[in-house]
C-alpha positions as CSV (number, residue, x, y, z in Angstrom):
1,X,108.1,101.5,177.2
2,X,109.1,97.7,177.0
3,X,112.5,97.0,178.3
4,X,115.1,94.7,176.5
5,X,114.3,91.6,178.8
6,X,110.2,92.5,178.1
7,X,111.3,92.6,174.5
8,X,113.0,89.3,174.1
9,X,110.5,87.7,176.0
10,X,107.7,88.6,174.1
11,X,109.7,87.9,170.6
12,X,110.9,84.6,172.1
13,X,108.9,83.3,174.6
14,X,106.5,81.5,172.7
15,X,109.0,79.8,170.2
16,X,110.1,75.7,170.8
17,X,113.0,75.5,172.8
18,X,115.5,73.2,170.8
19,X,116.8,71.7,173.9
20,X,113.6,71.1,175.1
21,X,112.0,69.5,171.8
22,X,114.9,67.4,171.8
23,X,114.4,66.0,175.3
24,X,110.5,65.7,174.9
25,X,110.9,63.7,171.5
26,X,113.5,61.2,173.3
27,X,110.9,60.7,176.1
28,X,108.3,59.9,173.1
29,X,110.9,57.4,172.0
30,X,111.5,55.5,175.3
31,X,107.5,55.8,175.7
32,X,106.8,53.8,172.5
33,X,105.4,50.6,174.5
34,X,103.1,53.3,176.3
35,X,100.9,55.0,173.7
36,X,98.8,57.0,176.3
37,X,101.9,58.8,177.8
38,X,103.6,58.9,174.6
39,X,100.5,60.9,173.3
40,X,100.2,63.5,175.9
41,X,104.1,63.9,175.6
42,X,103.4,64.3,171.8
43,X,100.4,67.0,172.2
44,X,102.2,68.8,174.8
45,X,105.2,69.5,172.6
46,X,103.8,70.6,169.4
47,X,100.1,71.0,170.2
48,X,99.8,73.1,173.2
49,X,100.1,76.7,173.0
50,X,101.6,79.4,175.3
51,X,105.1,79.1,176.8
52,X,105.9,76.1,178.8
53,X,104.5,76.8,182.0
54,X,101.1,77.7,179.9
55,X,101.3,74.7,178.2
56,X,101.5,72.2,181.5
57,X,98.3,74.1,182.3
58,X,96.4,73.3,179.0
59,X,98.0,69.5,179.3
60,X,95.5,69.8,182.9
61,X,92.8,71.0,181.6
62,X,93.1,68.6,178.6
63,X,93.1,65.5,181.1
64,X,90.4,67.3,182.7
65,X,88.2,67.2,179.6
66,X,89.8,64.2,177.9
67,X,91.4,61.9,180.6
68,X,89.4,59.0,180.4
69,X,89.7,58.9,176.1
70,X,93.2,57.8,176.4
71,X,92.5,54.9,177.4
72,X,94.8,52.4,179.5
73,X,95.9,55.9,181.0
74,X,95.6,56.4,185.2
75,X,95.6,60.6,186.0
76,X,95.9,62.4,189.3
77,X,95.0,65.5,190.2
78,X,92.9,65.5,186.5
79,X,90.3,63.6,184.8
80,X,87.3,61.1,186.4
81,X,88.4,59.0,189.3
82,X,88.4,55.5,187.9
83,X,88.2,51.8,190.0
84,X,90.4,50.4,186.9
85,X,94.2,50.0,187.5
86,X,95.8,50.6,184.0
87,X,99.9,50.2,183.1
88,X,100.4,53.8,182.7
89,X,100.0,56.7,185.2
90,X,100.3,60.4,184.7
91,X,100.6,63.0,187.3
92,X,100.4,66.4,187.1
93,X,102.0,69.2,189.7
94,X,101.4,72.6,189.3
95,X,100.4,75.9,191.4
96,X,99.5,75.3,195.1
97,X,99.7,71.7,194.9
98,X,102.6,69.6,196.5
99,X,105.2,67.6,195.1
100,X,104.4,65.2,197.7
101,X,100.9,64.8,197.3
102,X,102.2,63.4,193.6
103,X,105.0,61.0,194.6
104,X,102.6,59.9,196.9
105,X,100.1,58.8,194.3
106,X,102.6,57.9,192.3
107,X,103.5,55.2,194.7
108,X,100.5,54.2,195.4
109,X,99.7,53.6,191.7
110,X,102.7,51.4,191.9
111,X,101.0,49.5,194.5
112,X,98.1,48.7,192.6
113,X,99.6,47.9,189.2
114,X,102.3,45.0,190.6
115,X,99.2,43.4,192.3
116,X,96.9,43.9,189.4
117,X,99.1,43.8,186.2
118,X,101.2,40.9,185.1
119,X,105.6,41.2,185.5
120,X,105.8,41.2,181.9
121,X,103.4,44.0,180.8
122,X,105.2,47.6,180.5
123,X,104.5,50.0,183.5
124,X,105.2,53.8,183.0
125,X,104.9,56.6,186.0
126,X,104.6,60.2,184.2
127,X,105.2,62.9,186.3
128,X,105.2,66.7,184.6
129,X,106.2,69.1,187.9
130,X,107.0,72.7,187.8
131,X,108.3,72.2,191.7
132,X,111.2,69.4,192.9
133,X,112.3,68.0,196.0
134,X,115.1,66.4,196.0
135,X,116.0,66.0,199.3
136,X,112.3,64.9,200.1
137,X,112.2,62.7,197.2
138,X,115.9,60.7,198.3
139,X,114.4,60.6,201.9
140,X,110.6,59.2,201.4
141,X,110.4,57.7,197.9
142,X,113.6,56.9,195.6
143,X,114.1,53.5,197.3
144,X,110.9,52.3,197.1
145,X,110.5,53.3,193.2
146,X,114.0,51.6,192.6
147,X,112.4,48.4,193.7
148,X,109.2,49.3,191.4
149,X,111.5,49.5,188.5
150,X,114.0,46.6,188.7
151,X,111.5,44.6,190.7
152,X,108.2,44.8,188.8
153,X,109.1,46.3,185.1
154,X,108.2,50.1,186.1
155,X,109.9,53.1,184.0
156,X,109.5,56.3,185.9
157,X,109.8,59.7,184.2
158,X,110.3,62.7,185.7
159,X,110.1,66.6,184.2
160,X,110.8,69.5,185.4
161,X,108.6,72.5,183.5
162,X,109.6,76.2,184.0
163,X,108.3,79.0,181.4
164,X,110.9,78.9,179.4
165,X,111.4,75.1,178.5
166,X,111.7,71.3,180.2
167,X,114.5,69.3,182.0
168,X,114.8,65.9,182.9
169,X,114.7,65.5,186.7
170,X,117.8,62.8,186.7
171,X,116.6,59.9,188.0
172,X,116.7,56.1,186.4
173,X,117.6,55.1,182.6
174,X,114.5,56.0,180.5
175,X,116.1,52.3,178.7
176,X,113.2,50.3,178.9
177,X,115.2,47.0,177.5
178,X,117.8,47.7,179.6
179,X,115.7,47.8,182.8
180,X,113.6,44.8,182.2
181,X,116.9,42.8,180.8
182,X,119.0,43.6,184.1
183,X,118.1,40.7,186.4
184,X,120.0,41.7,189.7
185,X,121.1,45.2,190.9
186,X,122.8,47.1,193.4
187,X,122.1,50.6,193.8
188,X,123.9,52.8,197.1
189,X,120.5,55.2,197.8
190,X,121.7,56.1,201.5
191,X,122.0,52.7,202.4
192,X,124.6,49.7,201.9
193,X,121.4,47.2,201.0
194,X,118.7,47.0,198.6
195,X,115.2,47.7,200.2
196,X,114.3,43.8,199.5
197,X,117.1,43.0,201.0
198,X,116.9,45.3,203.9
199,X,114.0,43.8,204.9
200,X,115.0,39.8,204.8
201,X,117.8,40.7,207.5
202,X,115.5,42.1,209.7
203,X,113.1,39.7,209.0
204,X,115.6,37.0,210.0
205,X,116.3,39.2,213.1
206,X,112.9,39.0,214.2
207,X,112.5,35.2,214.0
208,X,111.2,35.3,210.8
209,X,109.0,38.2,211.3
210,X,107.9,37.0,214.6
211,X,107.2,39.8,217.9
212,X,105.2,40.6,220.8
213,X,104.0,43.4,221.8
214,X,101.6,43.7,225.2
215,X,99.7,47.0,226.8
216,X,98.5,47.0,230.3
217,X,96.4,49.5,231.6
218,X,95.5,49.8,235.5
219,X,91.9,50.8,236.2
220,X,92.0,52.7,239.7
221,X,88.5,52.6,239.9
222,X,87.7,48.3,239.9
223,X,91.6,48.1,241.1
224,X,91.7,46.0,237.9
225,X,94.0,45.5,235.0
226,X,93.4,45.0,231.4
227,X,95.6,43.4,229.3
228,X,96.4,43.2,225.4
229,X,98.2,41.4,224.0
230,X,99.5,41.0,220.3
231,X,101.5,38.6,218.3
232,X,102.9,39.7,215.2
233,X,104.1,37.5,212.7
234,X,105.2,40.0,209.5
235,X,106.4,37.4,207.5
236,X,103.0,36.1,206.7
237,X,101.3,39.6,207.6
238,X,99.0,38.4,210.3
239,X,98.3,39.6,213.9
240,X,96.7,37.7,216.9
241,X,95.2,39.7,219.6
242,X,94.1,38.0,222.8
243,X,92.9,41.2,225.4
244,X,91.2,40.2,229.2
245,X,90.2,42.6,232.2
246,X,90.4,41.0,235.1
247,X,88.1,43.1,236.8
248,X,85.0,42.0,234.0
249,X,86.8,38.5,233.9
250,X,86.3,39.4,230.1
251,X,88.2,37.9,227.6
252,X,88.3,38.4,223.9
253,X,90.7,36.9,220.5
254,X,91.1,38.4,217.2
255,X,93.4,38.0,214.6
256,X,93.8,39.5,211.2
257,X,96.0,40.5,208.4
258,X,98.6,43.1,208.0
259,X,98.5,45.6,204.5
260,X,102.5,45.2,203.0
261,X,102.8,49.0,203.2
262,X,102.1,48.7,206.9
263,X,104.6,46.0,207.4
264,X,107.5,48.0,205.2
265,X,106.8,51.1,207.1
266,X,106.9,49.3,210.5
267,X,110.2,47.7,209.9
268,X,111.7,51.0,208.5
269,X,110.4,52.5,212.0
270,X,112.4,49.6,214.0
271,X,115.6,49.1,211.7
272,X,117.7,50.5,214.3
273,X,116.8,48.7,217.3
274,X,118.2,45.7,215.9
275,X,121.6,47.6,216.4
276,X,121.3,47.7,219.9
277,X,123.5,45.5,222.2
278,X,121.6,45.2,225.2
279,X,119.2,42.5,225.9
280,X,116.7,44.5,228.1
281,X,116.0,48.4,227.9
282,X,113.5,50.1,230.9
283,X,111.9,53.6,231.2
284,X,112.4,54.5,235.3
285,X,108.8,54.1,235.1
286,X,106.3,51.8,237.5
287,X,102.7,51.1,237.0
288,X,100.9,53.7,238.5
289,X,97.2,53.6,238.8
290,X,95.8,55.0,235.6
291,X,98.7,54.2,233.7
292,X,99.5,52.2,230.7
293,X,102.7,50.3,230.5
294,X,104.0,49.0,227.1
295,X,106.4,46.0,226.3
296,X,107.8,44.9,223.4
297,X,109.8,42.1,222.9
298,X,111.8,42.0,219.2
299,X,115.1,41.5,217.7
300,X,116.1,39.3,220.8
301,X,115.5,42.0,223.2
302,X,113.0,43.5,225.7
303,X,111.8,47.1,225.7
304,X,109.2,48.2,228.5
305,X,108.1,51.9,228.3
306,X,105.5,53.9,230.0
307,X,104.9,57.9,229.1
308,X,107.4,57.5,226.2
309,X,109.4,60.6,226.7
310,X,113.2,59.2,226.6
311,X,113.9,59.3,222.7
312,X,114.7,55.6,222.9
313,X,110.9,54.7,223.7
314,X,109.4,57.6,221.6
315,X,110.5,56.1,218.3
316,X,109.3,52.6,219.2
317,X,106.0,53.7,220.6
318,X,105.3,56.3,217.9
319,X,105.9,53.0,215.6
320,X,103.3,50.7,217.9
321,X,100.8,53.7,217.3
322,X,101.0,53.8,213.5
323,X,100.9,50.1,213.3
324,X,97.9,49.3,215.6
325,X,96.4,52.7,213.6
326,X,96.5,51.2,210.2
327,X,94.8,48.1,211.7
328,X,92.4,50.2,213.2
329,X,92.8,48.7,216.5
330,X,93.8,52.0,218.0
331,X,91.9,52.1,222.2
């Protein structure tokens, strides 16, 4: 025997949700300069079947099918993997997948469209989610899309699906005018600065981007060292690298360039060694044989490290290792 909440849900269920037809035709209206997301908005609202959560499933398997018919239209985890970069991006999150795993294609969409699509052409992120993290999403990706949007005419939209109807996951104005009309903003996201800004002061810190950074590494069994050393200069995003062993007497120069998600995630790594007062910081460490000593020299200061284990020289060496690892010059 069904009981009253069984009941309900099985007269109910299945019926619009006024609230939530309301909220999806207003995204329709902000979308009207992005006909592919305006479209899948549009089919998943009055086409789709099933309750809500049903619905977000068909909308998958509809991109599955269809994703590449719509066009100027970008899709993750659905559809054909394409080389084209188009203005609009829909993502998809549902089941065992991760939030993150969609905010991070999400941003790198953004990445490709500013480089590939003109300022004055209409960008749109999608994202339809039946999981949120807020916390995760203010730590790891809210500054970077506010940039996106005031910065490079990108409208994000966020939605939260659950069986029973959609919410909007509060973020920025779904005003499209009135995001690529405002010229200058200031938003407090955990920080006093805009992210642009953030990075000019420390840039100015460094001497315009400018720092060195040197490994040595004692061979015990030629009683020779060998030597790297780079030159950064983030400004421009190039690196010089000039390594010798002096047991070989073998000496080698490269330079290259530096990817601008490297350099932002470097200088987020370092921010807060510009804060520090002292002009030269040491790990009671010597050279042993066998041993690798680092030193950096940034921000008008000196750091010299060797097993990284005082949380002053973790951070920073942690930061050398993802840098040198996204240039693939990792020993």
């Amino acid at each position: 025997m069904m009981t009253n909440y069984e009941m309900y849900v099985s007269e109910f269920l299945y019926e619009n949700n006024p609230e939530t037809s309301s909220l999806l035709e207003r995204a329709c209206a902000s979308l009207e300069t992005s006909e592919a997301c305006a479209d899948l908005i549009g089919m998943f609202n009055s086409e789709l079947g099933g309750n809500y959560s049903e619905r977000l499933d068909g909308l998958g398997e509809h991109l599955e099918k269809n994703g590449s018919l719509h066009g100027n239209l970008n899709t993750f985890p659905f559809g054909k993997p394409s080389r084209e970069i188009y203005p609009e991006f829909v993502g998809v999150c549902k089941g065992e997948r991760t939030i993150r795993s969609v905010l991070d294609k999400a941003e790198n969409q953004c990445e490709n469209m500013i480089k590939a699509i003109p300022y004055h052409v209409h960008k749109t992120i999608l994202i339809l989610t039946d999981k949120w993290d807020d916390p995760l999403f203010r730590k790891n990706y809210a500054g970077t899309f506010i940039n996106y949007a005031y910065q490079y005419n990108v409208l994000f939209m966020f939605l939260l699906v659950t069986d029973f109807g959609v919410s909007r996951i509060p973020f920025l104005s779904w005003d499209r005018r009135k995001m690529y009309n405002r010229g200058q903003w200031n938003v407090e996201w955990g920080a006093r600065h805009t992210e642009k800004e953030m990075f000019a002061k420390l840039m100015k810190k460094l001497d315009c981007g400018r720092l060195s950074y040197v490994e040595e590494y004692w061979n015990a069994e030629n009683n020779s060292l060998r030597t790297g050393r780079f030159e950064f200069d983030l400004l421009h995003q190039a690196f010089y690298l000039d390594t010798f062993d002096s047991g070989s007497g073998v000496a080698d120069k490269k330079n290259g360039k530096i990817p601008e998600r490297a350099v932002k995630k470097f200088l987020e790594a370092i921010s807060d060694y510009s804060e520090l007062t002292d002009s030269d910081y040491h790990e009671n460490n010597n050279l042993n044989k066998g041993a690798v000593r680092h030193r950096a020299e940034m921000f008008n200061k000196r750091f010299i490290w060797h097993t990284a284990e005082e949380p002053l020289f973790e951070k920073l060496d942690q930061a050398f290792r993802d840098l040198l690892g996204l240039l693939r010059l990792k020993k």
